[in-house]
N, CA and C atoms as an extended XYZ file, in Angstrom:
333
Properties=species:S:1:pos:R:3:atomname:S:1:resname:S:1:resid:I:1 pbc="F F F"
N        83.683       84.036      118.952 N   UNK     1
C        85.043       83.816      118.494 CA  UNK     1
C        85.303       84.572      117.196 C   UNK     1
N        84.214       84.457      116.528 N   UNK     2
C        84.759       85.478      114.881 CA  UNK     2
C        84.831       86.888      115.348 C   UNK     2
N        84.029       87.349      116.471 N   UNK     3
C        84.201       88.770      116.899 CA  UNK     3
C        85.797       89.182      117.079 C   UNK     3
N        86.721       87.995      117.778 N   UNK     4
C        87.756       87.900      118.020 CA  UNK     4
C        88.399       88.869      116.791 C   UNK     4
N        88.505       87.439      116.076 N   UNK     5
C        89.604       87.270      114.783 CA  UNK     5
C        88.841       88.602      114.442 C   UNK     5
N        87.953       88.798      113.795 N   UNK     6
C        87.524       90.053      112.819 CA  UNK     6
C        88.178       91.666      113.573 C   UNK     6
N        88.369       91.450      114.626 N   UNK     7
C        89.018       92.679      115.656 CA  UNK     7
C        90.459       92.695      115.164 C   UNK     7
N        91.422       91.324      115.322 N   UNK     8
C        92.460       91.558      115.263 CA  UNK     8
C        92.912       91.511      113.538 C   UNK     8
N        92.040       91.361      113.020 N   UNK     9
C        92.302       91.987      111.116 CA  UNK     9
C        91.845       93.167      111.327 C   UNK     9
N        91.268       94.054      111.514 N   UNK    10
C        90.476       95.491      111.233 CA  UNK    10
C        91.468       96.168      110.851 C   UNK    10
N        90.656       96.751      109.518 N   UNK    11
C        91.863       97.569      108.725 CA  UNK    11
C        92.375       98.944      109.467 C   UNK    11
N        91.423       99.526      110.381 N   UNK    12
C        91.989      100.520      110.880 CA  UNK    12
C        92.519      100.320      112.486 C   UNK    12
N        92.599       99.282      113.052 N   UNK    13
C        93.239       99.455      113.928 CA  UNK    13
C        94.505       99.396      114.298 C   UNK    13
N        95.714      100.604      114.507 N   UNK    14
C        96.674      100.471      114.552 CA  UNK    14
C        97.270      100.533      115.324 C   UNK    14
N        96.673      100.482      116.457 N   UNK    15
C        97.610      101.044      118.030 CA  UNK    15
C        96.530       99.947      118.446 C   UNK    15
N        97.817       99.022      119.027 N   UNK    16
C        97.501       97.717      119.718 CA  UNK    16
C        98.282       97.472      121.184 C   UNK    16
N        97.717       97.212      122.080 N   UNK    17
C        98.821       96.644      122.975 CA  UNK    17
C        97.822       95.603      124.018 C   UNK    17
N        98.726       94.399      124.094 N   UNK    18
C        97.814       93.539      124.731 CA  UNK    18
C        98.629       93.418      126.531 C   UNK    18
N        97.845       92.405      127.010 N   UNK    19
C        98.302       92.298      128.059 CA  UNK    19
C        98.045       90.668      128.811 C   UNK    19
N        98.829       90.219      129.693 N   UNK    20
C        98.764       88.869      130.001 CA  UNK    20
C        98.805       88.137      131.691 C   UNK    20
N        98.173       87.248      132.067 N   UNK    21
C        98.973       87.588      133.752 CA  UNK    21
C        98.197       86.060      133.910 C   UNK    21
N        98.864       85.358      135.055 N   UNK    22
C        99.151       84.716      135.605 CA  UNK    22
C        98.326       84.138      136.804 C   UNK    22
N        97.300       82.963      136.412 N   UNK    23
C        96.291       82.989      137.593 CA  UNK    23
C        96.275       81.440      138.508 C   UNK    23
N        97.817       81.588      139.025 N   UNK    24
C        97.746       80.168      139.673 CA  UNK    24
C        96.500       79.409      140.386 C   UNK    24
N        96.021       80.264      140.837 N   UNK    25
C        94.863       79.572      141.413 CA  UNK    25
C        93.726       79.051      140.944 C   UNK    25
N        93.356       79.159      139.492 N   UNK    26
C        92.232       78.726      138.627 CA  UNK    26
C        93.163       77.398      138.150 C   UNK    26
N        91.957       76.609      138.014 N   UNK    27
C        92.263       75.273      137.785 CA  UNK    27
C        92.526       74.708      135.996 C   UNK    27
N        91.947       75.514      135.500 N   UNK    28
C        91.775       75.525      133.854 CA  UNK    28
C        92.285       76.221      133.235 C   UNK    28
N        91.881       77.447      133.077 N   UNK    29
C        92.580       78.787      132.475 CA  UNK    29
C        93.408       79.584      133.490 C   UNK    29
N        94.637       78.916      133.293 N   UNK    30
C        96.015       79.728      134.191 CA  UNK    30
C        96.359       81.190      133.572 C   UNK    30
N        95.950       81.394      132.266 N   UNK    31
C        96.427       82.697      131.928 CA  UNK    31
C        95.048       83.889      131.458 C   UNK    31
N        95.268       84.622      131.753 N   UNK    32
C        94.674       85.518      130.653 CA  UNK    32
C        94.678       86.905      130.210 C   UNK    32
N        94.380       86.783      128.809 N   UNK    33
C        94.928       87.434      127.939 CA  UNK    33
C        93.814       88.642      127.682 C   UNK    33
N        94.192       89.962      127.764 N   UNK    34
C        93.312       90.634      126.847 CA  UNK    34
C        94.541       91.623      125.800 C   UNK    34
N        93.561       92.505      125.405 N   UNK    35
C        93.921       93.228      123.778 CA  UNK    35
C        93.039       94.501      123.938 C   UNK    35
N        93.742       96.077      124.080 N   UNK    36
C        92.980       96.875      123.754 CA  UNK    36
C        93.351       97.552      122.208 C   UNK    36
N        92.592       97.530      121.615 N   UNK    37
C        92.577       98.162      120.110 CA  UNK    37
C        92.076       99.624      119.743 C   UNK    37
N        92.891      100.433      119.146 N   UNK    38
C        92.916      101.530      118.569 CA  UNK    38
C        93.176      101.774      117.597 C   UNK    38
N        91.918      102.339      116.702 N   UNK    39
C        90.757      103.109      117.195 CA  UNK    39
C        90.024      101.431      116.582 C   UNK    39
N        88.950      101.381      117.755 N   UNK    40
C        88.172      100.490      117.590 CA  UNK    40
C        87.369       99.963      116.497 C   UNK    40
N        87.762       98.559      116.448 N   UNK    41
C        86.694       98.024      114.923 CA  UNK    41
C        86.014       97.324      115.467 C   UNK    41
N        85.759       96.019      114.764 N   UNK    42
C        84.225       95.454      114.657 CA  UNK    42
C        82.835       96.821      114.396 C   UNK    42
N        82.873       97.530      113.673 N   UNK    43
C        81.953       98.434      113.405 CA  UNK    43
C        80.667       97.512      112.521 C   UNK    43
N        79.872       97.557      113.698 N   UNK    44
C        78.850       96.310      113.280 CA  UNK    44
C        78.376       96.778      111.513 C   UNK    44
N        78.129       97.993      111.346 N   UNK    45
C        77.535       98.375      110.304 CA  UNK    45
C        78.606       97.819      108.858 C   UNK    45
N        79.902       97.291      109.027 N   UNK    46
C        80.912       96.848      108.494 CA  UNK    46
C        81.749       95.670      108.623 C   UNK    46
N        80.995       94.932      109.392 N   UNK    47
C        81.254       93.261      110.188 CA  UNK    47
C        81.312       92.482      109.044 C   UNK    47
N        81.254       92.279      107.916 N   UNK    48
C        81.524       91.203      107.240 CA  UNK    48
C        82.688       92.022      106.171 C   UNK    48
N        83.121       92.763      106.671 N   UNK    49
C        84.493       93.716      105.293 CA  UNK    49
C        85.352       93.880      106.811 C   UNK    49
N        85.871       93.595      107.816 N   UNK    50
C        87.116       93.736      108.244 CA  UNK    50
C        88.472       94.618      107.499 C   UNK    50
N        88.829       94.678      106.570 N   UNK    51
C        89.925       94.685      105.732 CA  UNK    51
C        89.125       94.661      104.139 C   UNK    51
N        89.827       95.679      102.895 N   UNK    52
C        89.434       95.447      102.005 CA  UNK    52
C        90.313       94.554      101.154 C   UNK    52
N        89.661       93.674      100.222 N   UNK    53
C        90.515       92.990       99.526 CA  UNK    53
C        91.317       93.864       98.199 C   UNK    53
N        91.985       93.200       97.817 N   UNK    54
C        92.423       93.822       96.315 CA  UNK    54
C        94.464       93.650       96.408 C   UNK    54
N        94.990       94.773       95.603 N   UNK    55
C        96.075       94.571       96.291 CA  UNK    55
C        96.916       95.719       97.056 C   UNK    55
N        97.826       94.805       98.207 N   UNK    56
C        98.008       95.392       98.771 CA  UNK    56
C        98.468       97.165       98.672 C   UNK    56
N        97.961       98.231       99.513 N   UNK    57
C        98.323       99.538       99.037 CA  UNK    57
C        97.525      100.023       98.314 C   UNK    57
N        96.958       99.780       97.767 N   UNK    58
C        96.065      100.264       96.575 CA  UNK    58
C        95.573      101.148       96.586 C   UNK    58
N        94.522      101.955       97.963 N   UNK    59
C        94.013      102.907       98.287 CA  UNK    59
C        95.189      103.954       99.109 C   UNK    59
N        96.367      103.615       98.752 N   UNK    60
C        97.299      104.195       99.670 CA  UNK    60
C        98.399      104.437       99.181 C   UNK    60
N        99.041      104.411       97.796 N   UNK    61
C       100.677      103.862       97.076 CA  UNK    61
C       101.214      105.343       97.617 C   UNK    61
N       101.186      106.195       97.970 N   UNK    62
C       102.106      107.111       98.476 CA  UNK    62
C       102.387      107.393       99.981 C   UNK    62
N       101.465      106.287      100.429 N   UNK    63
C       101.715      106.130      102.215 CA  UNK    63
C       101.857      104.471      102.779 C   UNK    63
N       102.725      103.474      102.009 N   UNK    64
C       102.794      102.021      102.153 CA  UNK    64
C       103.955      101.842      102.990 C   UNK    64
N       103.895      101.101      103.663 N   UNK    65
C       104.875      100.620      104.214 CA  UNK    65
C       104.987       98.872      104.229 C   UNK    65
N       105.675       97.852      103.852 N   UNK    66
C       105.193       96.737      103.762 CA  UNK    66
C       104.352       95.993      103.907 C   UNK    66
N       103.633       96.420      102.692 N   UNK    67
C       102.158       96.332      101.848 CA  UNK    67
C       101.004       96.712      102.672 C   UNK    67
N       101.534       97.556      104.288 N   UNK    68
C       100.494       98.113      104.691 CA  UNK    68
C        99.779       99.589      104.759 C   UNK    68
N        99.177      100.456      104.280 N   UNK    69
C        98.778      101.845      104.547 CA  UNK    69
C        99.702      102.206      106.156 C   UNK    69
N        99.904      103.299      105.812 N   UNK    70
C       100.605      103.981      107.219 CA  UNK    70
C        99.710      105.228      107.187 C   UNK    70
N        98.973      105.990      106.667 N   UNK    71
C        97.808      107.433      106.315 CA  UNK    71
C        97.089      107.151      107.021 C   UNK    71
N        97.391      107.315      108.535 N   UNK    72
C        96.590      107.051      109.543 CA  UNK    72
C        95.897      108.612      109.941 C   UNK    72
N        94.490      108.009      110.547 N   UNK    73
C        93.648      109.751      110.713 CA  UNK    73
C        94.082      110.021      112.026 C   UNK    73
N        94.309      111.673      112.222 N   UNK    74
C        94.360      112.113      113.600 CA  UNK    74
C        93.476      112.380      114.428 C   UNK    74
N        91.876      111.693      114.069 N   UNK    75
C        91.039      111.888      114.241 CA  UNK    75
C        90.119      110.819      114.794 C   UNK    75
N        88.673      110.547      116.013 N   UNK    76
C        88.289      109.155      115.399 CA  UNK    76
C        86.755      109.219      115.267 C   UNK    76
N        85.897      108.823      115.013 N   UNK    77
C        84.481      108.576      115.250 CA  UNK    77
C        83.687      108.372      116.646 C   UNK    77
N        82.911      109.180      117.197 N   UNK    78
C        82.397      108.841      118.462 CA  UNK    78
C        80.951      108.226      118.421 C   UNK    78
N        80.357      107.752      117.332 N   UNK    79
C        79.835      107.173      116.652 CA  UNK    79
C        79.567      106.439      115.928 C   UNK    79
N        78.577      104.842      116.008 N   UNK    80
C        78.904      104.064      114.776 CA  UNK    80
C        78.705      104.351      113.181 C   UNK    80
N        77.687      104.773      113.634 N   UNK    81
C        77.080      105.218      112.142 CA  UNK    81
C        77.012      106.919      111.549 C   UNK    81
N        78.396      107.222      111.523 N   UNK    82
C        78.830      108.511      111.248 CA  UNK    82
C        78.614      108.143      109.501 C   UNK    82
N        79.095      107.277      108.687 N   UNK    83
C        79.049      107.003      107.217 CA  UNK    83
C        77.653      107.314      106.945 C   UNK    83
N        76.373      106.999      107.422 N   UNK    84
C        75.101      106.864      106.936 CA  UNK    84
C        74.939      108.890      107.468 C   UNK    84
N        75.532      108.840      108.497 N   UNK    85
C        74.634      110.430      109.014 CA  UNK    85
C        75.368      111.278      108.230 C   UNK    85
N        76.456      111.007      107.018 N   UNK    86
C        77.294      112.111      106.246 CA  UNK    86
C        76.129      112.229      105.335 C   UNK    86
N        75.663      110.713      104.947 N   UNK    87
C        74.815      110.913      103.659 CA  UNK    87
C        73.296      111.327      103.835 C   UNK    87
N        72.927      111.567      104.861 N   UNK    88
C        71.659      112.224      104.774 CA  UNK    88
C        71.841      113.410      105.833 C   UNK    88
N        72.785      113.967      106.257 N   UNK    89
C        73.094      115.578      107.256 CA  UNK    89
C        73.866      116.413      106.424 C   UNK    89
N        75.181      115.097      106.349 N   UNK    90
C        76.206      116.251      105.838 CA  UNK    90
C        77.278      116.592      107.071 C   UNK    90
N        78.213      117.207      106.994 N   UNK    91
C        79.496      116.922      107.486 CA  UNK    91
C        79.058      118.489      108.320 C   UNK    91
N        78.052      119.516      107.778 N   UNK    92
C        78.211      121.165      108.031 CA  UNK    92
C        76.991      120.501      109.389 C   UNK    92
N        76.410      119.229      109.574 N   UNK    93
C        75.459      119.289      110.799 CA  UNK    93
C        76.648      119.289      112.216 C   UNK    93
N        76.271      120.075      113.306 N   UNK    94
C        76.427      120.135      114.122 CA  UNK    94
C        76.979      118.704      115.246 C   UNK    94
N        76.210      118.024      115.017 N   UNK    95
C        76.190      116.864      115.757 CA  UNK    95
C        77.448      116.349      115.008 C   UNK    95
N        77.484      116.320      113.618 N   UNK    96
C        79.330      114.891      112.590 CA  UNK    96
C        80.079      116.117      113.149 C   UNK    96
N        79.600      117.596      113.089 N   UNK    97
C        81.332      117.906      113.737 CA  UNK    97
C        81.616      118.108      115.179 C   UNK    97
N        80.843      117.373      115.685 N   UNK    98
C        81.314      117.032      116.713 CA  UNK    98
C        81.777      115.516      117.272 C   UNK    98
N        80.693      114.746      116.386 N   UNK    99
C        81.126      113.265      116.919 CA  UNK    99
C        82.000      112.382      115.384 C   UNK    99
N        81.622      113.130      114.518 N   UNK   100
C        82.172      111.904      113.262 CA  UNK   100
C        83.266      112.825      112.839 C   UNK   100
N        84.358      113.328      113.225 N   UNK   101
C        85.412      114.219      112.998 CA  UNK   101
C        85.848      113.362      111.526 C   UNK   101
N        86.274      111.729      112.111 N   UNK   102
C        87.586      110.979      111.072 CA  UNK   102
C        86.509      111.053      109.475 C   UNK   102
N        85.588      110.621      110.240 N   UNK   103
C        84.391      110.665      108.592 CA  UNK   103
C        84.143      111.965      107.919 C   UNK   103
N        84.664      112.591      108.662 N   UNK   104
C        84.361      114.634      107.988 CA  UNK   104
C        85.390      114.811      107.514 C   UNK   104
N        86.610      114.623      107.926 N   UNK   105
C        87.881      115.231      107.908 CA  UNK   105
C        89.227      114.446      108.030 C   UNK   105
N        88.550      113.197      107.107 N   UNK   106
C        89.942      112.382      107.104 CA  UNK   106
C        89.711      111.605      105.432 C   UNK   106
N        89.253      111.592      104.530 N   UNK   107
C        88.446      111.220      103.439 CA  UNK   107
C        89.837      110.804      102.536 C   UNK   107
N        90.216      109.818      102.566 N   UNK   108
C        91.264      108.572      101.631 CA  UNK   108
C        92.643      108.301      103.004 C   UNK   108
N        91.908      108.656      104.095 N   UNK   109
C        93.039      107.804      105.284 CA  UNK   109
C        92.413      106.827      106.026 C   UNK   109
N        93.176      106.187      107.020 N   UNK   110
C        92.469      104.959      107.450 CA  UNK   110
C        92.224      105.508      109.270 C   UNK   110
N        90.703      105.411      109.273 N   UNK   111
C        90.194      105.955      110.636 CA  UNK   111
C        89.116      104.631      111.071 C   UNK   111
């Protein structure tokens, strides 16, 4: 269940759309619900920071929109642990420019 909630706070996910339907025939759970999220969080390596605290905008005052960052990356990670492979490869290895684009080439936006 915290996997839940911690998904639907993630600071970078901004393209949401859920979906719902109708299962007369189950006796208990008549509905159900899912949620696909873009670009995907719960990034285990970052599971207890969902969202940073402080105030709102802060890392962002020239891209806010009611008190939320809008400096979204055009880019995303095909990898979890693109942050750790910047700091011991480097962004010029072969492999981050191909799989950690948002971590190479997105540095004060939200990816």
């Amino acid at each position: 269940v915290v996997g839940h909630y911690t998904q639907v706070v993630w600071y970078s996910s901004y393209r949401v759309g859920c979906g719902i339907a109708y299962c007369p025939n189950q006796e208990n759970l008549k509905y159900y619900y899912v949620c696909q999220y873009c670009p995907a969080g719960n990034n285990v390596s970052k599971k207890n920071t969902p969202y940073k605290e402080g105030t709102p905008c802060a890392s962002c005052p020239g891209d806010c929109d009611d008190g939320l960052c809008t400096n979204t990356c055009q880019y995303e990670d095909l990898l979890s642990n693109c942050d750790s492979l910047k700091k011991t490869a480097g962004c010029g290895h072969e492999l981050l420019k191909e799989k950690c684009k948002a971590t190479c080439l997105c540095e004060g936006k939200i990816y």
